[in-house]
C-alpha positions as CSV (number, residue, x, y, z in Angstrom):
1,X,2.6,3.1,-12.1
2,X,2.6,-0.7,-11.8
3,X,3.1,-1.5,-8.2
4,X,0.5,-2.2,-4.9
5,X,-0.3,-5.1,-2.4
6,X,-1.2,-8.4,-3.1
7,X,-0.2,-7.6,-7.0
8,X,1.5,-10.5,-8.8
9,X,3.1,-9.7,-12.6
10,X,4.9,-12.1,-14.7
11,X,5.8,-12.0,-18.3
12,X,6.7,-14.8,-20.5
13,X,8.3,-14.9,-24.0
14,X,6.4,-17.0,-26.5
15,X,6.4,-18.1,-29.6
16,X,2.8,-18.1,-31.7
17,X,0.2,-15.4,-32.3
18,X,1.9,-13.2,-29.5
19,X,5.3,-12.0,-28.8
20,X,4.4,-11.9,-25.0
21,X,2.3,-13.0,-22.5
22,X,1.9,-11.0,-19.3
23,X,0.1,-12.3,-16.0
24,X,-1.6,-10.1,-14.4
25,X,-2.7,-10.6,-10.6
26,X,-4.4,-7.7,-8.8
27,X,-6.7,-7.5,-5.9
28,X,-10.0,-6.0,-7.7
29,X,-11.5,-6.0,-11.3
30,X,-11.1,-2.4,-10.9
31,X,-7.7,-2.5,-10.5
32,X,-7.4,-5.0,-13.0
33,X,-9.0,-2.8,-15.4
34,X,-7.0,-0.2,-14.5
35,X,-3.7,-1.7,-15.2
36,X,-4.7,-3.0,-18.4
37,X,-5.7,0.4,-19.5
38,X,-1.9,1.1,-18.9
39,X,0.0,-1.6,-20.5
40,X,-2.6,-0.7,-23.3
41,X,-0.7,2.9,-23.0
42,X,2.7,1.5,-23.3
43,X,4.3,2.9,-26.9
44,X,4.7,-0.2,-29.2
45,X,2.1,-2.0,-27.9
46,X,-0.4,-3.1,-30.8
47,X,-3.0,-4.9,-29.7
48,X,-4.0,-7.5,-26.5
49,X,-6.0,-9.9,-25.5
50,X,-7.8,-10.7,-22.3
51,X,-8.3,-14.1,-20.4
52,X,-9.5,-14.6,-17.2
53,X,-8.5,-17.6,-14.9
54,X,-11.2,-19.4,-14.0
55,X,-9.9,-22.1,-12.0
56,X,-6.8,-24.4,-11.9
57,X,-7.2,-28.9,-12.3
């Protein structure tokens, strides 16, 4: 399940080379991982791509 402290989701419509963008906030790279692994679960779901925010100008 998708849900815990300090979490922040958002998903955005797009047009382009995906149908969706999701932002994922969580509070550790493991948990990170972990929720990845699920939306990777999700029926329909084809393929994703990861990128990390590094910093913000």
């Amino acid at each position: 399940m998708i849900c815990a402290r300090k979490r922040r989701h958002r998903l955005h419509t797009t047009s382009g080379t995906w149908d969706l963008i999701a932002e994922i906030q969580t509070v550790s790279l493991s948990e990170f991982d972990r929720v990845l692994r699920e939306v990777r679960m999700i029926d329909g779901v084809l393929n994703s791509e990861t990128s990390l925010l590094l910093s913000s100008v």
